[in-house]
N, C-alpha and C positions, 0 to 999 in steps of 0.2 A: 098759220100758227108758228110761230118761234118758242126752239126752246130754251129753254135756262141754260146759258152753257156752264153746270157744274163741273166738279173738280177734274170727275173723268174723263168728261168729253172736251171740255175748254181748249182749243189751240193754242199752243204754249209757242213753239215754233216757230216766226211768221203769223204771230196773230192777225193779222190782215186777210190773209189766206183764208181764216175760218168762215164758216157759215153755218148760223142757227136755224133758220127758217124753214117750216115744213116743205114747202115749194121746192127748194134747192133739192132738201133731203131726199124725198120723195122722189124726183126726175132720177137721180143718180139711180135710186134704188133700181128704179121702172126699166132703166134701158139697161143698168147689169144683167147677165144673163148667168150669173152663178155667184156663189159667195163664200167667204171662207165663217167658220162658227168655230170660237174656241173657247174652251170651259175646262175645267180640275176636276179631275175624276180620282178616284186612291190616292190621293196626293201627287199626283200627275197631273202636267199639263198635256191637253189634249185640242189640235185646230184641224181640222176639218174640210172640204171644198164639198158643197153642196149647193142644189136648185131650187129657188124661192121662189113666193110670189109676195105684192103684197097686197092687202084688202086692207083701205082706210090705212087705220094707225094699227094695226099688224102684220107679221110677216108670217107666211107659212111653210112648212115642208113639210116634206114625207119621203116613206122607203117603207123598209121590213120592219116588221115586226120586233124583229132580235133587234134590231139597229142599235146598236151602243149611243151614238148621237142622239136618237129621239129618245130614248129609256132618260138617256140626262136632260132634256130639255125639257120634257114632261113631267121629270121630279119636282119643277117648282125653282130650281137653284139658277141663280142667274148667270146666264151668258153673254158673250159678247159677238158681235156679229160683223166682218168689214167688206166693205164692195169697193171695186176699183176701176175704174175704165182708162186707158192709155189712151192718151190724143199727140203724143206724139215728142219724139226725143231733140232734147234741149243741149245745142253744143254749142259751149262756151268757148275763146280763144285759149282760158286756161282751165287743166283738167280740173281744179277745183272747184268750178263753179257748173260746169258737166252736170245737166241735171234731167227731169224728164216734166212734160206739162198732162195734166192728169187730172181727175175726179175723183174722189173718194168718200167713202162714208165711213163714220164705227160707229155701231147701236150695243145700248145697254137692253136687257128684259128677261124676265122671266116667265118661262112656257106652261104649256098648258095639254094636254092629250084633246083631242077632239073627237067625241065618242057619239054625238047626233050622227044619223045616214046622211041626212039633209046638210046639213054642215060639213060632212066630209066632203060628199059631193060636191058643194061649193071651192072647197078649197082647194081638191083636186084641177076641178076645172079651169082656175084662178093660176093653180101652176101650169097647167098643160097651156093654157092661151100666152102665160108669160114666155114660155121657152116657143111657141108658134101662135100669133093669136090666128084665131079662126081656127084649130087643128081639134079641138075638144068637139066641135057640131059634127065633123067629117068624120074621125076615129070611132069606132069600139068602145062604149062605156066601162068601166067595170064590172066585172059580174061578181055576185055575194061572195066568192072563192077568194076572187083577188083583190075585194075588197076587205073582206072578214083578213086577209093575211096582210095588209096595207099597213100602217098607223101615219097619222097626219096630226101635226101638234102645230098652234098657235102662241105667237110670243107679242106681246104688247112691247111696242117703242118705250120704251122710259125716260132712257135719254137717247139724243142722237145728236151729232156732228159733221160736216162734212167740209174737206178742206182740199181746195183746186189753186192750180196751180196754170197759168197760159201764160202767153205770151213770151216774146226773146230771151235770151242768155243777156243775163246780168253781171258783165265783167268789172273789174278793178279798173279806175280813169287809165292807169300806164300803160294796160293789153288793148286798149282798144287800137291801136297804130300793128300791134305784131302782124306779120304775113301768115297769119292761117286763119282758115276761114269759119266762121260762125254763122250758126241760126238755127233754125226748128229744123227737121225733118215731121210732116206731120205723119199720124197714123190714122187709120179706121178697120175696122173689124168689115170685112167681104166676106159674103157665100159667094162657094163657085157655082158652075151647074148643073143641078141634082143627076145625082145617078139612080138609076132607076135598079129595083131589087130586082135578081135574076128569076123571080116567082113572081113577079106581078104579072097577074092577066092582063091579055092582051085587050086596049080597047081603053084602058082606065086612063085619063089625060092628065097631066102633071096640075093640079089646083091652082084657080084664080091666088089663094093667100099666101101660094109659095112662091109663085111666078113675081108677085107683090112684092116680095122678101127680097128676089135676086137684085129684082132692077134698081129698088129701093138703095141695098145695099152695093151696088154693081158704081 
């Protein structure tokens, strides 16, 4: 699916850079592992850093009850959502052109409370596999306590864009001769390896999905 890139999301920028299609969208979203949500509240602006997931074409969170964030995104009022993943810093011969190569998203939508058991559960689970997958079958379910104090709201894509950036520094034809050096430095997000909590029984082995995770990311 591609979306229309209207007004808001359209790459103005480096239009080259943009990208409409769900595919793009989606990956970015999947392997962010957090994200920023900004909305008006009292006439304020208000941005955010919280943990998603997403299912199909929406995205979910949760926290408390009180939550100021979910109290607005469950009014209905639209917000806007951006993820960013760093792959790695971009040096040009001149500081002007100094840049970084990246991924990014920003989603338009408006939310929704989710008030099924069965549907929370789902979305819960949706986020606890996003931030570890396999960790929702292992864990501790909810129970009615810290469930009933929970809220989890749903926000449908409306629109979405995302706009990436690879590849070398892009100098002026004149710096390419100067004596300093240029090119990527790349980056990747690494876990180190796990520490083990001072109250774990003796006996319990570190999980096949985390041991996964290290070497994956190692």
């Amino acid at each position: 699916m591609k979306h229309k890139p209207g007004k808001k999301i359209k790459v103005n920028r480096i239009p080259e850079r943009g990208f409409y299609d769900s595919e793009t969208i989606n990956k970015i979203i999947d392997e962010a592992l957090y994200c920023h949500i900004s909305f008006i509240q009292d006439g304020h602006p208000f941005i955010i850093p919280t943990i998603h997931a997403r299912m199909n074409d929406h995205l979910v969170f949760h926290g408390a009850k009180a939550s100021r964030l979910l109290e607005q995104i469950s009014s209905g009022e639209e917000i806007a959502v951006s993820f960013t993943i760093l792959d790695g810093l971009v040096l040009a011969r001149s500081v002007f052109h100094h840049s970084m190569n990246y991924r990014s998203v920003v989603i338009f939508g408006k939310g929704k409370l989710i008030e099924n058991k069965i549907e929370k559960l789902t979305a819960l689970e949706a986020i606890t596999n996003h931030i570890l997958p396999g960790r929702w079958n292992d864990a501790r379910k909810p129970n009615e306590k810290e469930l009933n104090a929970t809220s989890v709201v749903s926000v449908k894509i409306d629109e979405a864009s995302a706009k990436i950036r690879s590849g070398p520094p892009k100098d002026e034809e004149e710096d390419y001769d100067l004596p300093v050096w240029a090119g990527v430095i790349p980056f990747s997000k690494k876990f180190e390896q796990p520490e083990e909590d001072l109250k774990l029984k003796s006996g319990i082995l570190l999980p096949d999905y985390i041991d996964k995770l290290i070497k994956s990311k190692s």
